[in-house]
C-alpha positions as CSV (number, residue, x, y, z in Angstrom):
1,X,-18.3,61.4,-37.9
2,X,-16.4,64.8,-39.5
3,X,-20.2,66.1,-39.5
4,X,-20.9,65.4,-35.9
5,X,-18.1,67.1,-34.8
6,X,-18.5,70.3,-36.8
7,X,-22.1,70.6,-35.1
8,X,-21.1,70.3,-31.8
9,X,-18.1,73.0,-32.4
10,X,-20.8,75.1,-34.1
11,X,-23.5,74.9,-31.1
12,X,-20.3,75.6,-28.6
13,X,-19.4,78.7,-30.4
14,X,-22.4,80.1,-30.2
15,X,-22.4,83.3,-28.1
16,X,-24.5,83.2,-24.8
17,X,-27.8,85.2,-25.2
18,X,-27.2,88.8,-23.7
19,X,-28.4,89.6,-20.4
20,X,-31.0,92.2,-19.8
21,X,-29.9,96.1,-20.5
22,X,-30.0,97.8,-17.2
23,X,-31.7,100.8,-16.8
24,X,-30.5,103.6,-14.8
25,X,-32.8,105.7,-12.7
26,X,-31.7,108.8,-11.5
27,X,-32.4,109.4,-7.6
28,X,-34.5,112.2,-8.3
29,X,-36.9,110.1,-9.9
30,X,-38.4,108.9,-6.6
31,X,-39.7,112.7,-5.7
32,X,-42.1,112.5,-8.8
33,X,-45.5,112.5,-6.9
34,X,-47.0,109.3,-8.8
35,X,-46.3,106.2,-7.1
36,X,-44.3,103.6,-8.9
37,X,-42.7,106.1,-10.9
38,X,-38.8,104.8,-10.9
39,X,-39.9,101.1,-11.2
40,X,-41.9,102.6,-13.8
41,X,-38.5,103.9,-15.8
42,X,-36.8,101.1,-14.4
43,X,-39.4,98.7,-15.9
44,X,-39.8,97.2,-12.7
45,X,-43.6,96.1,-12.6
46,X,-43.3,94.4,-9.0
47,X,-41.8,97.8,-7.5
48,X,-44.6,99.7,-9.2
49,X,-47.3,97.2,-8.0
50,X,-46.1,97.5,-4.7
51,X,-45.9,101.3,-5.0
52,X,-49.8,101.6,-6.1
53,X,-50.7,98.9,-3.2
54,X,-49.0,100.9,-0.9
55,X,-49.8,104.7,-1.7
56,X,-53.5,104.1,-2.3
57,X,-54.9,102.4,0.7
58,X,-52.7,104.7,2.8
59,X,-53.4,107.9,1.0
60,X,-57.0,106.6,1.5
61,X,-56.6,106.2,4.6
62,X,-55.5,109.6,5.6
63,X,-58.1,111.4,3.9
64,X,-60.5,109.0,6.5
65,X,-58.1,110.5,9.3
66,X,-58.5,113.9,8.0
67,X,-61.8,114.5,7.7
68,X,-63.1,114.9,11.1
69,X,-60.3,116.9,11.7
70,X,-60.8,119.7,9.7
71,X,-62.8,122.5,10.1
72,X,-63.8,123.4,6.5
73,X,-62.9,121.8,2.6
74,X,-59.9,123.8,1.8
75,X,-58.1,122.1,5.2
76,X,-59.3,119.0,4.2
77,X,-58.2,119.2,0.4
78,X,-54.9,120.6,1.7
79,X,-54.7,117.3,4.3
80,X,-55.6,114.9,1.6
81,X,-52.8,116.2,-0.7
82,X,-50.2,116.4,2.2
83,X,-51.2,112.5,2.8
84,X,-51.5,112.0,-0.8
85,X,-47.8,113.6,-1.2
86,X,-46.6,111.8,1.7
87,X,-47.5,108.7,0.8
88,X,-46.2,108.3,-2.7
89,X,-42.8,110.0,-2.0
90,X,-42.3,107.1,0.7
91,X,-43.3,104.2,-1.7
92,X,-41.3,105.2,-4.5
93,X,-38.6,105.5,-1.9
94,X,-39.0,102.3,-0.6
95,X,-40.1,100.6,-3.8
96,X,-37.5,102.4,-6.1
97,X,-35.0,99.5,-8.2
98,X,-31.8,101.5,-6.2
99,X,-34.0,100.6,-2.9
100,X,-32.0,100.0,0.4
101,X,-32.5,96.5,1.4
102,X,-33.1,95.2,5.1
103,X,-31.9,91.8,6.2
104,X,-32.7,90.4,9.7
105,X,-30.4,88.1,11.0
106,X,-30.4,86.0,14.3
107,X,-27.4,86.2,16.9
108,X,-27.0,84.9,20.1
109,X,-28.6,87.7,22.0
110,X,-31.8,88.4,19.7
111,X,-32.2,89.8,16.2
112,X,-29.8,92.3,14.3
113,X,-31.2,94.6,11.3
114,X,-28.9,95.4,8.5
115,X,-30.0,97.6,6.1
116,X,-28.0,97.7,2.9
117,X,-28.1,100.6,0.2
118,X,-27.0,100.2,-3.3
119,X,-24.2,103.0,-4.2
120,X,-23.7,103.8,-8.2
């Protein structure tokens, strides 16, 4: 019986396992033009999925948009970077682990939007 109750105090002892280290991201990071470049640091592959899902069909999408619009290649090389540029800066932003988050919540009169940033 002595034995029994030395294992159990030995398995209640035992430390819980550590929790994950966080990793801190400096705001800066989000103005790297390569999307998914904080979740990247952050090792946050969901944030730089999202990042790459977002930036390429859109930065795709602008270069379709720019091409009837300008008049010769350096315009349109210029317009495909400015989309390009665009478009990445505003997925890391919105991807990015220190991300604000939005919350809808019903009231009596409609819907009310909270958005919620993370302050370090």
């Amino acid at each position: 019986m002595t034995w029994l109750l030395c294992a159990l105090s030995a398995f209640a002892a035992e430390p819980a396992p550590a929790a994950a280290p966080v990793v801190e991201v400096s705001p800066a990071a989000a103005f790297v033009p390569l999307p998914g470049f904080p979740s990247l640091l952050a090792r946050d592959l969901r944030g730089l999925g999202l990042s790459w899902a977002v930036a390429v069909p859109s930065t795709a999408a602008f270069v379709l948009v720019a091409r009837p619009v300008a008049s010769n290649t350096r315009q349109l090389v210029t317009l495909s970077f400015v989309g390009y540029a665009v478009s990445t800066l505003a997925a890391n932003q919105l991807f990015a682990p220190s991300a604000p988050v939005l919350s809808i919540v019903p009231n009596e009169g409609g819907v009310t939007a909270v958005a919620t940033i993370p302050l370090r």
